[in-house]
ModelCIF file with pLDDT and N, C-alpha, C, O atoms, coordinates in Angstrom:
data_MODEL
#
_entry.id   MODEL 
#
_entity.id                         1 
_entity.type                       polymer 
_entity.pdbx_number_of_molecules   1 
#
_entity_poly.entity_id                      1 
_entity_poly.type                           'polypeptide(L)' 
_entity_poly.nstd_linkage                   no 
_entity_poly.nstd_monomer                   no 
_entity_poly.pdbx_seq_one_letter_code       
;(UNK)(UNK)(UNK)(UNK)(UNK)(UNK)(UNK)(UNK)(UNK)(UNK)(UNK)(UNK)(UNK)(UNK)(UNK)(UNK)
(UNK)(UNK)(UNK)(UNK)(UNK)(UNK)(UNK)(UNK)(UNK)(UNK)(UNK)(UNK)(UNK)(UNK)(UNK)(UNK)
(UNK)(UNK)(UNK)(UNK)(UNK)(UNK)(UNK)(UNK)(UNK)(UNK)(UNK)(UNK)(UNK)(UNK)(UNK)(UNK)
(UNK)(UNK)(UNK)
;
_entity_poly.pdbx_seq_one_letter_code_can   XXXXXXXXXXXXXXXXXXXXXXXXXXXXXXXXXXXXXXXXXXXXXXXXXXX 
_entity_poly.pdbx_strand_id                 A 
#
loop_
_entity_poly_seq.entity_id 
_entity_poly_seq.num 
_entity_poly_seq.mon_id 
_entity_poly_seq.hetero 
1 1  UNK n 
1 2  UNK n 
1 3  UNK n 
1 4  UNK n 
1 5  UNK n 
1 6  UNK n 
1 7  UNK n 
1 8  UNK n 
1 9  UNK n 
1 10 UNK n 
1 11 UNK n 
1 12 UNK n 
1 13 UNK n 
1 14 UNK n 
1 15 UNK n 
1 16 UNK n 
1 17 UNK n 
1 18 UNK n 
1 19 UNK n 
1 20 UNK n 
1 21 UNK n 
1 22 UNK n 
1 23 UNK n 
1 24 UNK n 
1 25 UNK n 
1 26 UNK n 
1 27 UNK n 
1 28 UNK n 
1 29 UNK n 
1 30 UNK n 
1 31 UNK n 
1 32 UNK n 
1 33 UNK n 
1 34 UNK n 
1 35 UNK n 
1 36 UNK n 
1 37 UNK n 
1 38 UNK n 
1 39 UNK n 
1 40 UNK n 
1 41 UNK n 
1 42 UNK n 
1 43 UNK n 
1 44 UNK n 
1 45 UNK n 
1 46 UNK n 
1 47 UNK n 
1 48 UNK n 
1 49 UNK n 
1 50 UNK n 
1 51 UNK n 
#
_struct_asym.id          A 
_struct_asym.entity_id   1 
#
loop_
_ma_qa_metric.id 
_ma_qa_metric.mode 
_ma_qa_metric.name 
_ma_qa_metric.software_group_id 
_ma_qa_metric.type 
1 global pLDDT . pLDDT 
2 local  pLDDT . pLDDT 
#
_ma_qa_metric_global.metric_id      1 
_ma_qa_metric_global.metric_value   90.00 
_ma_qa_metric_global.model_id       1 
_ma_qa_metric_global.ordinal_id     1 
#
loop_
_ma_qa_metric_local.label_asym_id 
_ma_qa_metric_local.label_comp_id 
_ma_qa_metric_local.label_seq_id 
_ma_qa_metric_local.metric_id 
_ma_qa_metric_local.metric_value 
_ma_qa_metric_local.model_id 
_ma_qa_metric_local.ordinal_id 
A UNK 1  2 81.00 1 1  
A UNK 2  2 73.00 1 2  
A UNK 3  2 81.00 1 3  
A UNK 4  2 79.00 1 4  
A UNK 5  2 78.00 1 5  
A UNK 6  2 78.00 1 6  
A UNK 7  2 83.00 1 7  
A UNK 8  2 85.00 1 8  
A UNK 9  2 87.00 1 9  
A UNK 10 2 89.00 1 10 
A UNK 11 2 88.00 1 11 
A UNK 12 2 85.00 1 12 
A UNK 13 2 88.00 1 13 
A UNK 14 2 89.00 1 14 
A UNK 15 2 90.00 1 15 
A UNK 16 2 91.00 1 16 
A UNK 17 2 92.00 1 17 
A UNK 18 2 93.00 1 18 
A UNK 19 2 94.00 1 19 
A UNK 20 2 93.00 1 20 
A UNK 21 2 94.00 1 21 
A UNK 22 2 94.00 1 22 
A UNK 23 2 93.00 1 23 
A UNK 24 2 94.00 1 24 
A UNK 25 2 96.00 1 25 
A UNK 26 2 94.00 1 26 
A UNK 27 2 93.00 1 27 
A UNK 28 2 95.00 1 28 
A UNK 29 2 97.00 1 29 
A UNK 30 2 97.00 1 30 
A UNK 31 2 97.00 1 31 
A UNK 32 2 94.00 1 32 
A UNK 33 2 93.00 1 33 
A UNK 34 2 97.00 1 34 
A UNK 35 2 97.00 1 35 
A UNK 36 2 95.00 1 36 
A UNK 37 2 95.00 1 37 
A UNK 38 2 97.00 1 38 
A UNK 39 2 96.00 1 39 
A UNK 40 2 94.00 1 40 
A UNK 41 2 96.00 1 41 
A UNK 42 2 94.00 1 42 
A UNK 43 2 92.00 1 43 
A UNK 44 2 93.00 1 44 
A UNK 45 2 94.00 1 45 
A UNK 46 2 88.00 1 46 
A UNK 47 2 86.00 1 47 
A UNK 48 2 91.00 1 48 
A UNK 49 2 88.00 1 49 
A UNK 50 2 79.00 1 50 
A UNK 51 2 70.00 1 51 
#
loop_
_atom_site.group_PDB 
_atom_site.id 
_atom_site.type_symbol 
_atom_site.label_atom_id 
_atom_site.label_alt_id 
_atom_site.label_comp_id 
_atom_site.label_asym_id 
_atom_site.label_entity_id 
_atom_site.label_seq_id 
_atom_site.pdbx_PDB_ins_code 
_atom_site.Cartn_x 
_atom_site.Cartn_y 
_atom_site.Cartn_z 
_atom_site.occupancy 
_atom_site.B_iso_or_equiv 
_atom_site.pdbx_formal_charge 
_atom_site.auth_seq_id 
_atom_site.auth_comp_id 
_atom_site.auth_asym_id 
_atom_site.auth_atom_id 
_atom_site.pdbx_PDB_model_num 
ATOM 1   N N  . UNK A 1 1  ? -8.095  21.768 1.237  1.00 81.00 ? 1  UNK A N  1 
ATOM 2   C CA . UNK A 1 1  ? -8.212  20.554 1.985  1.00 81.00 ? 1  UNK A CA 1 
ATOM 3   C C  . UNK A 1 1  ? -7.516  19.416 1.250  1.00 81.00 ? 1  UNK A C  1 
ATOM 4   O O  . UNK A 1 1  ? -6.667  18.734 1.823  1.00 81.00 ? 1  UNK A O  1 
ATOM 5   N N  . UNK A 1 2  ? -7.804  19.245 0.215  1.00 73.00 ? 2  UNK A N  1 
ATOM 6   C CA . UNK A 1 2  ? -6.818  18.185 -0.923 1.00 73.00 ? 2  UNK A CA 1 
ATOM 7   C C  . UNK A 1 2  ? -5.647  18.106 -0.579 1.00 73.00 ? 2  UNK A C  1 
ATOM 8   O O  . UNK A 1 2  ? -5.002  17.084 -0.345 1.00 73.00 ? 2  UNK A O  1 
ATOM 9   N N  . UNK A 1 3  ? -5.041  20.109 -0.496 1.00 81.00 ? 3  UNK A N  1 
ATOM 10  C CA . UNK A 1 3  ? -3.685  19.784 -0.669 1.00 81.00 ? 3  UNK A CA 1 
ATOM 11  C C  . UNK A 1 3  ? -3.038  19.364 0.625  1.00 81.00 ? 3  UNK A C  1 
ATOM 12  O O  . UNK A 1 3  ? -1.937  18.812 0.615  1.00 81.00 ? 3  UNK A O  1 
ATOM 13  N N  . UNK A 1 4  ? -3.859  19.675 2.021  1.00 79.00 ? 4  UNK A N  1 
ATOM 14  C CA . UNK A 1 4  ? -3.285  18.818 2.934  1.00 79.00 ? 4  UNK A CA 1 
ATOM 15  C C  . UNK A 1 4  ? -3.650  17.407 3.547  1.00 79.00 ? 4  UNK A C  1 
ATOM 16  O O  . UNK A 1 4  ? -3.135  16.881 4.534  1.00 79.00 ? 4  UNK A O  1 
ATOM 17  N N  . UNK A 1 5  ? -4.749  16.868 2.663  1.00 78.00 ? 5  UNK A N  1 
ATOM 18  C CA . UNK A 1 5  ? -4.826  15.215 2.552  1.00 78.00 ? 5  UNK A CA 1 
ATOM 19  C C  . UNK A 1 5  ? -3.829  14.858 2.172  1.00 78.00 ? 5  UNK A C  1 
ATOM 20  O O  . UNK A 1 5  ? -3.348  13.974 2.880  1.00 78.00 ? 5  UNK A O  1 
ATOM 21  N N  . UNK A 1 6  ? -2.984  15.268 0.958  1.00 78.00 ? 6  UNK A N  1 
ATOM 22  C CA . UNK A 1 6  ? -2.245  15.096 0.135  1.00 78.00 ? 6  UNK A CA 1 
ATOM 23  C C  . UNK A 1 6  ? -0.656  15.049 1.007  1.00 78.00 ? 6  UNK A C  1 
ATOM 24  O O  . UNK A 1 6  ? 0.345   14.458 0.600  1.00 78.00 ? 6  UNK A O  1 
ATOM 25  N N  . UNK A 1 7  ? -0.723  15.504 1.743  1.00 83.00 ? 7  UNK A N  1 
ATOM 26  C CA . UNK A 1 7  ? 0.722   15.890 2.256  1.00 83.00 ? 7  UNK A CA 1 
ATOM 27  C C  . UNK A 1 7  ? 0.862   15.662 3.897  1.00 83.00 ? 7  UNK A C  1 
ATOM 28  O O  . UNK A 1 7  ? 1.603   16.078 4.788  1.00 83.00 ? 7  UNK A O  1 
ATOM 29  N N  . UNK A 1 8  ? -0.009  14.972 3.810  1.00 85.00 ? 8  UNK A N  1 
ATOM 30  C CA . UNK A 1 8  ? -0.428  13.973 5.579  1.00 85.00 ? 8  UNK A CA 1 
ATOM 31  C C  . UNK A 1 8  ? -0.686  12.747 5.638  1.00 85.00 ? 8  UNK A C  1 
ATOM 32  O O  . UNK A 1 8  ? -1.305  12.335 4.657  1.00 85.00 ? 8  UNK A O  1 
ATOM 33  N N  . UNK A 1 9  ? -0.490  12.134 6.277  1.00 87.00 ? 9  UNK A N  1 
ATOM 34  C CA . UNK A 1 9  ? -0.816  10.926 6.339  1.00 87.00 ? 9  UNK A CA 1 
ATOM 35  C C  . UNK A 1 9  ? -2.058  10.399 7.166  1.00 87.00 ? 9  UNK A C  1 
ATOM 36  O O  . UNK A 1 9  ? -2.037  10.317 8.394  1.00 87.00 ? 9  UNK A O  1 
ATOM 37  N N  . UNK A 1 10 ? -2.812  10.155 6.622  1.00 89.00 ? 10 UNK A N  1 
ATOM 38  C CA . UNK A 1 10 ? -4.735  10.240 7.357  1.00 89.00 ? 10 UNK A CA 1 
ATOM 39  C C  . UNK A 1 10 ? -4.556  8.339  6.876  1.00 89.00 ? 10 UNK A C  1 
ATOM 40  O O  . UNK A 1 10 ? -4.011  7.655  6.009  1.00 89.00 ? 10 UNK A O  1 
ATOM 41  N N  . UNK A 1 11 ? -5.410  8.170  8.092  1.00 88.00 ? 11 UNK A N  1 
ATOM 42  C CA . UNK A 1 11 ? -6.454  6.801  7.971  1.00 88.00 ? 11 UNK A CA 1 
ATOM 43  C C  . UNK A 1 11 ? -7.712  7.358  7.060  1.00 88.00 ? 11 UNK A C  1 
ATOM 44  O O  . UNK A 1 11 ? -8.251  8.464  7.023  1.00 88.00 ? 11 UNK A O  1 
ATOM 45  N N  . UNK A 1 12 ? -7.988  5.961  6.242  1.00 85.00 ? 12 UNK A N  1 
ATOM 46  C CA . UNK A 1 12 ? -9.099  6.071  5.726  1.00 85.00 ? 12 UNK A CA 1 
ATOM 47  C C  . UNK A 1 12 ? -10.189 5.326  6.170  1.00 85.00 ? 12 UNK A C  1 
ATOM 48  O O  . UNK A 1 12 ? -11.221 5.427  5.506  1.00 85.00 ? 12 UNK A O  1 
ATOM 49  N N  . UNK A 1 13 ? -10.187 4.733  6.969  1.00 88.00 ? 13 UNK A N  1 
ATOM 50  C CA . UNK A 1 13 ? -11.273 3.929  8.498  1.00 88.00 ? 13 UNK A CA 1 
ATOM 51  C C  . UNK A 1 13 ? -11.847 4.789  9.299  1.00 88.00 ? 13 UNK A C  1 
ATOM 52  O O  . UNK A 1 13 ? -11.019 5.658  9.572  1.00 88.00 ? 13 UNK A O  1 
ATOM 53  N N  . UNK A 1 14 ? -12.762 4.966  9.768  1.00 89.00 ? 14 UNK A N  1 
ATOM 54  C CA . UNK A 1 14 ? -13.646 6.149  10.362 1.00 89.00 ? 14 UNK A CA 1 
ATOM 55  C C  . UNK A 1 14 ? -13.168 5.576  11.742 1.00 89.00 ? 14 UNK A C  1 
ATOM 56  O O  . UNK A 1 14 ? -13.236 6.429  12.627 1.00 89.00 ? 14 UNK A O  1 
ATOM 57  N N  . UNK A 1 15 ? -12.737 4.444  12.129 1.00 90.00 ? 15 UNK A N  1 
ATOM 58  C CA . UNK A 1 15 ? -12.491 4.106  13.636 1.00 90.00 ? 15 UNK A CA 1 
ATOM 59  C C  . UNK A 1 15 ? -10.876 4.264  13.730 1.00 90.00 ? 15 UNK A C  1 
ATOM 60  O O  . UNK A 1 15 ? -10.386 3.908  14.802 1.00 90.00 ? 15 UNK A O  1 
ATOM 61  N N  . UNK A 1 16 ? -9.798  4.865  12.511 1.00 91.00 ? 16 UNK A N  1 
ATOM 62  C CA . UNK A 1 16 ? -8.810  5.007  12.705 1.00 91.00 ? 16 UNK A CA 1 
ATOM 63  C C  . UNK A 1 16 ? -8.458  6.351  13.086 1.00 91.00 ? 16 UNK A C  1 
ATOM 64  O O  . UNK A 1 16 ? -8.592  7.318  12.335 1.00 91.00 ? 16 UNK A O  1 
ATOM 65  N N  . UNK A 1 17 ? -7.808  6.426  14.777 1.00 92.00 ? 17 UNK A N  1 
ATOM 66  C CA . UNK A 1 17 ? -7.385  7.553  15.516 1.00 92.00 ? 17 UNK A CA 1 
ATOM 67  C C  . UNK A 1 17 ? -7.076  9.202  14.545 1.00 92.00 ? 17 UNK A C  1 
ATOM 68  O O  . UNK A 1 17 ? -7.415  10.320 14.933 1.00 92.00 ? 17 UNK A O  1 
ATOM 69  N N  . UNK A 1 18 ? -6.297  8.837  13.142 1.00 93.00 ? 18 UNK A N  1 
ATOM 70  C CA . UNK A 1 18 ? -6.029  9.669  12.328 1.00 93.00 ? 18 UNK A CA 1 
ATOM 71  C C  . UNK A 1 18 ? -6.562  9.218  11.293 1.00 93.00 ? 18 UNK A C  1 
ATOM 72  O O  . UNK A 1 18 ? -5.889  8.609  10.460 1.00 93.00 ? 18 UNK A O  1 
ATOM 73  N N  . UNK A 1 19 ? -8.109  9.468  11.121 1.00 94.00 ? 19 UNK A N  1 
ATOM 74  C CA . UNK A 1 19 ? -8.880  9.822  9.858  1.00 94.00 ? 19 UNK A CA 1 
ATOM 75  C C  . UNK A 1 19 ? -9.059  10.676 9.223  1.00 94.00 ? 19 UNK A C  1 
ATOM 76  O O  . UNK A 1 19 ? -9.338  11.766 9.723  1.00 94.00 ? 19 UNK A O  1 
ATOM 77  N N  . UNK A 1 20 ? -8.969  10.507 7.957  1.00 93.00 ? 20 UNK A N  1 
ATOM 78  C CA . UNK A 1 20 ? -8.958  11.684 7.045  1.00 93.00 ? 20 UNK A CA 1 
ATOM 79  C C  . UNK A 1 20 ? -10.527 12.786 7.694  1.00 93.00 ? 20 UNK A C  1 
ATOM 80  O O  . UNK A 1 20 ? -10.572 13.994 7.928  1.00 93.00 ? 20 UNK A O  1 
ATOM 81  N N  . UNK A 1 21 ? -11.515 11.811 7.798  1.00 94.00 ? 21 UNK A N  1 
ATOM 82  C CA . UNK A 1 21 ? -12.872 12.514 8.295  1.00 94.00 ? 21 UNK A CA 1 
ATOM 83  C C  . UNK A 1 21 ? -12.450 13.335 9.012  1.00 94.00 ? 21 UNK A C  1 
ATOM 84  O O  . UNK A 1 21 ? -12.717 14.429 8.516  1.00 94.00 ? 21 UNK A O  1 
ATOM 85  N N  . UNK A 1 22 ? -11.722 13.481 10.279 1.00 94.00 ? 22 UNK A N  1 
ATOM 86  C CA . UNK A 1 22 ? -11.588 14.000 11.185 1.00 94.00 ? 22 UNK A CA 1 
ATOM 87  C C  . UNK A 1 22 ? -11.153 15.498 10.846 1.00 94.00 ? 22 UNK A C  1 
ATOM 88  O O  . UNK A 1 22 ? -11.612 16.449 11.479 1.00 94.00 ? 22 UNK A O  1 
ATOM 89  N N  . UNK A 1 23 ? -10.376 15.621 9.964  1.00 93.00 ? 23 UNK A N  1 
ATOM 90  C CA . UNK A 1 23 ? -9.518  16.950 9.111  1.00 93.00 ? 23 UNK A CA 1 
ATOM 91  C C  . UNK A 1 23 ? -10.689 17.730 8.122  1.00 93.00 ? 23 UNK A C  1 
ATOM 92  O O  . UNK A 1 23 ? -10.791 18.944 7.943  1.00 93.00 ? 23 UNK A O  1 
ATOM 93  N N  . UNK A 1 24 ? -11.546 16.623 7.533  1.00 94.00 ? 24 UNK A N  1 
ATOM 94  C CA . UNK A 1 24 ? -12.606 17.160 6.657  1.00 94.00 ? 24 UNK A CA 1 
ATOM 95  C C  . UNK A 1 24 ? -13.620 17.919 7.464  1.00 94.00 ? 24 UNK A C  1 
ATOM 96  O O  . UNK A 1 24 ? -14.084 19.020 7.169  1.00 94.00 ? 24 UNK A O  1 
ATOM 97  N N  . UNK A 1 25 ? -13.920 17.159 8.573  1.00 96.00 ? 25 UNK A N  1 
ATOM 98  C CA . UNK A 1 25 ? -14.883 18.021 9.324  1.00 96.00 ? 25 UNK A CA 1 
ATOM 99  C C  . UNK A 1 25 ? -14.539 19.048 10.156 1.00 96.00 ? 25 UNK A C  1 
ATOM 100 O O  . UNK A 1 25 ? -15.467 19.694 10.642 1.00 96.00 ? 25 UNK A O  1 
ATOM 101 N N  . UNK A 1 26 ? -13.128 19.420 10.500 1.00 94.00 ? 26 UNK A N  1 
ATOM 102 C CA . UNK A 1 26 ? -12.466 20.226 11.058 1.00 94.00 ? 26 UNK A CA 1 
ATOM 103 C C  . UNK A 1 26 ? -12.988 21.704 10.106 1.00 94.00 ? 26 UNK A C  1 
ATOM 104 O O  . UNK A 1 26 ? -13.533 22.752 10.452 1.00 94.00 ? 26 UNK A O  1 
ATOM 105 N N  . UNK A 1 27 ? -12.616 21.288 9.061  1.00 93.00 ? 27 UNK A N  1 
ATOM 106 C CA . UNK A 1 27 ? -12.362 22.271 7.470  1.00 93.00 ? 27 UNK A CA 1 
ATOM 107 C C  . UNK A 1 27 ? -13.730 22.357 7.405  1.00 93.00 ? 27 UNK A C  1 
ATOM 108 O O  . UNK A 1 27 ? -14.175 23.501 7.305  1.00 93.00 ? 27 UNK A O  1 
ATOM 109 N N  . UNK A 1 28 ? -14.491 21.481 7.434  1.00 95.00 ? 28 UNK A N  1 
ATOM 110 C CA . UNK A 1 28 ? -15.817 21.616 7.240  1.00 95.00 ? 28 UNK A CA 1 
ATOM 111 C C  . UNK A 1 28 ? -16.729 22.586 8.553  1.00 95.00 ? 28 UNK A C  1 
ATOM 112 O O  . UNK A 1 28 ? -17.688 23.315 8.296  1.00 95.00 ? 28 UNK A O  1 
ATOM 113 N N  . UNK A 1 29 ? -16.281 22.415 9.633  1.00 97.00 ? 29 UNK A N  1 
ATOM 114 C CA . UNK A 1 29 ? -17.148 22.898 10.492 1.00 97.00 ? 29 UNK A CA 1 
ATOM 115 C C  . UNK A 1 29 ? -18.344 22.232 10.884 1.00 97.00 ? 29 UNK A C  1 
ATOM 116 O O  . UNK A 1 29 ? -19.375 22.795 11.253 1.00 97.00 ? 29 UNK A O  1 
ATOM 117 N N  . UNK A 1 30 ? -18.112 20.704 10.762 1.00 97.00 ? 30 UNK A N  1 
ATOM 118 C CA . UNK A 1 30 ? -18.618 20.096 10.550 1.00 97.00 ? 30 UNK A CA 1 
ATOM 119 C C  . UNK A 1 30 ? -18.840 18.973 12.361 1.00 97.00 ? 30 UNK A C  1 
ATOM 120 O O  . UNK A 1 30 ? -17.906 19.216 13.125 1.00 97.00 ? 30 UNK A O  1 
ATOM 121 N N  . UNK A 1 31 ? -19.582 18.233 12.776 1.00 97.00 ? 31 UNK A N  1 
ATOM 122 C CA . UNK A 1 31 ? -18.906 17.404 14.059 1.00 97.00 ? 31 UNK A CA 1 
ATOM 123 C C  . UNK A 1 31 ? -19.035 16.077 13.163 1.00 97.00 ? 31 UNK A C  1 
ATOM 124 O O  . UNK A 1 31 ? -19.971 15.716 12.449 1.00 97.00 ? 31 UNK A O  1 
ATOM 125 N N  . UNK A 1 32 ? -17.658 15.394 13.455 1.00 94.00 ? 32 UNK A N  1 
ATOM 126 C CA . UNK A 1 32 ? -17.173 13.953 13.233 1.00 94.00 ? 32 UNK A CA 1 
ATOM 127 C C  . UNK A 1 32 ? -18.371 13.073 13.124 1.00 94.00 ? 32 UNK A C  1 
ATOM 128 O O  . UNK A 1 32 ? -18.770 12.574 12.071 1.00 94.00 ? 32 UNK A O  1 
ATOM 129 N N  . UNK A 1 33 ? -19.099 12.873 14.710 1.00 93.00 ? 33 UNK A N  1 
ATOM 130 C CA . UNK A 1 33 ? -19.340 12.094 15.303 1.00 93.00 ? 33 UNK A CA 1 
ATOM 131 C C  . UNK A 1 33 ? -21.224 11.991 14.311 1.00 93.00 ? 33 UNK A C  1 
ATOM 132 O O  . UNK A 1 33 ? -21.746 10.987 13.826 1.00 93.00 ? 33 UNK A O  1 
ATOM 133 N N  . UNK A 1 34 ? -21.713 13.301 14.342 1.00 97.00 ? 34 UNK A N  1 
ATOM 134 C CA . UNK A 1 34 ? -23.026 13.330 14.007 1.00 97.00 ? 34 UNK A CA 1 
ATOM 135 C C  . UNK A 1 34 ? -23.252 13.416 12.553 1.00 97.00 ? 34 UNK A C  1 
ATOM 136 O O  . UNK A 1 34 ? -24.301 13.058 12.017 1.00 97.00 ? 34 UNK A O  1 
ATOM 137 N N  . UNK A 1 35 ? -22.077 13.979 11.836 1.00 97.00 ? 35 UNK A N  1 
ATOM 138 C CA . UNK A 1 35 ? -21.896 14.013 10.535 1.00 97.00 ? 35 UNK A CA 1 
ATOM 139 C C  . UNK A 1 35 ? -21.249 12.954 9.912  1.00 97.00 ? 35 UNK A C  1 
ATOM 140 O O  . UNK A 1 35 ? -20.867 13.084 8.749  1.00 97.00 ? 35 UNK A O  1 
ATOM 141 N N  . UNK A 1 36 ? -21.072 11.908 10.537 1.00 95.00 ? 36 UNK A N  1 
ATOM 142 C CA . UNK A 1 36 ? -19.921 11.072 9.823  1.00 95.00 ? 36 UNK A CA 1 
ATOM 143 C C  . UNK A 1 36 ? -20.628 10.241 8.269  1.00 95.00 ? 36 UNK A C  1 
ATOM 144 O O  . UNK A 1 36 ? -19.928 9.688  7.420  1.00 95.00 ? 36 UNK A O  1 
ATOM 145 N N  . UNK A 1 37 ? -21.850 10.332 8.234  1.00 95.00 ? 37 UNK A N  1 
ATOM 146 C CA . UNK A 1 37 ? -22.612 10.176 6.658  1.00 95.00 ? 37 UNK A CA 1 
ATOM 147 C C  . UNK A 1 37 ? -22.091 10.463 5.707  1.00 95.00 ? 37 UNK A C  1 
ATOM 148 O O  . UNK A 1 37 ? -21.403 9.920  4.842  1.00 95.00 ? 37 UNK A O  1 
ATOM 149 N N  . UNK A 1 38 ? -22.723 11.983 6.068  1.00 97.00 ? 38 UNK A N  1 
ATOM 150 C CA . UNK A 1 38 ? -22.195 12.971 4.869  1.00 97.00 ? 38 UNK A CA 1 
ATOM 151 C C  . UNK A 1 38 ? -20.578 13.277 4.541  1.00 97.00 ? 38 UNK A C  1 
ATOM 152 O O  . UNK A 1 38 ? -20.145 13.742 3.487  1.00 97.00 ? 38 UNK A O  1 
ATOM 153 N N  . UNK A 1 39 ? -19.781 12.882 5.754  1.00 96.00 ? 39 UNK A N  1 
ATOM 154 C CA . UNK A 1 39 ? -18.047 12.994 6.067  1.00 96.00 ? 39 UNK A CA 1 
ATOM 155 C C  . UNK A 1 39 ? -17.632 11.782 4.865  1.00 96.00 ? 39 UNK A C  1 
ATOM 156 O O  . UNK A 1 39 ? -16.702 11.989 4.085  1.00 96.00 ? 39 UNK A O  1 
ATOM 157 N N  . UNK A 1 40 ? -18.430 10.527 4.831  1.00 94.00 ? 40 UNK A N  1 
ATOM 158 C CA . UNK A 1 40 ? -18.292 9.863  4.744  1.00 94.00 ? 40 UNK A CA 1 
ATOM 159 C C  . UNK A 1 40 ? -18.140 9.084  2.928  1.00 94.00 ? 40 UNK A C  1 
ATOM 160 O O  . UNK A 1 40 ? -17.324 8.327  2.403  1.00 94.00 ? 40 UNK A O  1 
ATOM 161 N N  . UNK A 1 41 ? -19.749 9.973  2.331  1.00 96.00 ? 41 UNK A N  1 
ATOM 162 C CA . UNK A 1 41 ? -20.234 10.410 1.505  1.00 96.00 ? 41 UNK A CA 1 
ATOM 163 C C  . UNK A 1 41 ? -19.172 11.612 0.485  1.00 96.00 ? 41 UNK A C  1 
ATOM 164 O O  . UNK A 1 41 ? -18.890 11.283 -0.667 1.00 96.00 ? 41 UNK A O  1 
ATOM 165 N N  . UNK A 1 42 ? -18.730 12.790 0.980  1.00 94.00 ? 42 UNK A N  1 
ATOM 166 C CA . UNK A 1 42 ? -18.193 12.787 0.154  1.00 94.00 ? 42 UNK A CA 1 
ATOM 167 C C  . UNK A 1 42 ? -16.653 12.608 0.122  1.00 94.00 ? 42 UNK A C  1 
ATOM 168 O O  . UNK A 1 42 ? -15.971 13.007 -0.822 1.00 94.00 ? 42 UNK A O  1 
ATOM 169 N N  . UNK A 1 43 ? -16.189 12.031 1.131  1.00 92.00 ? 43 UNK A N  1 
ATOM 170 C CA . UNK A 1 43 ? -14.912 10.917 0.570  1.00 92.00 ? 43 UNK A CA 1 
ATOM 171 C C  . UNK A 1 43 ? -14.943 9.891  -0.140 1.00 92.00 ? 43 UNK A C  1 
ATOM 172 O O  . UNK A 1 43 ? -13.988 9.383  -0.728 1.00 92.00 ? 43 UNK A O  1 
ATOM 173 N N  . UNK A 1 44 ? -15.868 9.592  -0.126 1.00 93.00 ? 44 UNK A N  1 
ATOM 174 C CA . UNK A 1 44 ? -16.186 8.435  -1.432 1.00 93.00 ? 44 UNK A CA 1 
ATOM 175 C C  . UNK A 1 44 ? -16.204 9.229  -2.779 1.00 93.00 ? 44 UNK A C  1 
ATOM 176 O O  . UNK A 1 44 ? -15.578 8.971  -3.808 1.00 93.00 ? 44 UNK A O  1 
ATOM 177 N N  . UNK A 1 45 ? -16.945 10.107 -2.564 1.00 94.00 ? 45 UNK A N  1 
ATOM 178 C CA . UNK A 1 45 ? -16.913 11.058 -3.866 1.00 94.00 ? 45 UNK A CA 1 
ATOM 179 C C  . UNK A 1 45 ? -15.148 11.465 -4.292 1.00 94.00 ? 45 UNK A C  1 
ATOM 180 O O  . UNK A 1 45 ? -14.511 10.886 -5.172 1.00 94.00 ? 45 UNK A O  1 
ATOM 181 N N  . UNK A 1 46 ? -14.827 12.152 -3.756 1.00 88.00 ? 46 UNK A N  1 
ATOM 182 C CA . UNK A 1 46 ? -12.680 12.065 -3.811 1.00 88.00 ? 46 UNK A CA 1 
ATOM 183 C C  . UNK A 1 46 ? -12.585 11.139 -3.995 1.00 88.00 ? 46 UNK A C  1 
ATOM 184 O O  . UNK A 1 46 ? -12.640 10.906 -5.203 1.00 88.00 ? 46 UNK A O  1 
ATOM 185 N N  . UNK A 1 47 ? -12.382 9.913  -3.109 1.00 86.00 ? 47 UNK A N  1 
ATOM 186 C CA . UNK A 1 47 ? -11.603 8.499  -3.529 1.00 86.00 ? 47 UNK A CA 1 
ATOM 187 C C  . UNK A 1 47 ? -12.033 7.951  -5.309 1.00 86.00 ? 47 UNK A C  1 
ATOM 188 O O  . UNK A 1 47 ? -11.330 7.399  -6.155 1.00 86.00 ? 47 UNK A O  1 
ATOM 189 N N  . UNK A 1 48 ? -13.448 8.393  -5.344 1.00 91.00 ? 48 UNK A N  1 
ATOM 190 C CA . UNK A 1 48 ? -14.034 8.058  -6.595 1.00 91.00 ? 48 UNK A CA 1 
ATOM 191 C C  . UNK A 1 48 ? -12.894 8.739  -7.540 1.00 91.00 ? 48 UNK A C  1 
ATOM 192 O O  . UNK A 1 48 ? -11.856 8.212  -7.940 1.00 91.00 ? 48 UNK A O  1 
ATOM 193 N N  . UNK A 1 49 ? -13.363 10.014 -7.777 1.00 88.00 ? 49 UNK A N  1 
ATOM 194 C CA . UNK A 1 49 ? -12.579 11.088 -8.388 1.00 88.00 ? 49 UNK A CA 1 
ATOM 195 C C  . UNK A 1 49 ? -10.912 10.901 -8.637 1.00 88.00 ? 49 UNK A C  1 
ATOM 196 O O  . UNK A 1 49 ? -10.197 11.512 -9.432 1.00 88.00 ? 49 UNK A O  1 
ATOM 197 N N  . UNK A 1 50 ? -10.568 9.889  -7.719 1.00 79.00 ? 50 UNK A N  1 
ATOM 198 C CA . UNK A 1 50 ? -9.047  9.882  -7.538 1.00 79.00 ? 50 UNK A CA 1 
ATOM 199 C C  . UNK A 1 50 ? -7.991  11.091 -6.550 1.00 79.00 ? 50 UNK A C  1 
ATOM 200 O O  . UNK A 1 50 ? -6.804  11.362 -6.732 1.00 79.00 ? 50 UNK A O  1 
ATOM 201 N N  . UNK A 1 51 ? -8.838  11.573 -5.619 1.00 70.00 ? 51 UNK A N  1 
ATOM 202 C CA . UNK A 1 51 ? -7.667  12.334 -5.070 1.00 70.00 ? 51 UNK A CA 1 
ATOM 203 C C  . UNK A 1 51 ? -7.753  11.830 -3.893 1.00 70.00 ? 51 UNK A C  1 
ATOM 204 O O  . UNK A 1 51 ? -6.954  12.164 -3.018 1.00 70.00 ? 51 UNK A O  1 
#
């Protein structure tokens, strides 16, 4: 998943059309809409981390 954050161009705004969330929860198996906490949660954790 990194390496195609990395090599896409994602919004990092949960209300932007191409959010990174949107790809995480894809990968995740996750839904956007009901998960967006935890979606949310650990992109902060990455952004923290630096990737």
């Amino acid at each position: 998943m990194r390496k195609e954050v990395r090599h896409q161009k994602y919004g990092y705004d949960p209300r932007s059309p191409d959010w990174v969330g949107l790809a995480l929860a894809k990968h995740l198996g996750l839904d956007p809409r009901a998960d967006q906490k935890k979606l949310n949660a650990i992109l902060r954790a990455w952004y923290a981390n630096g990737y």
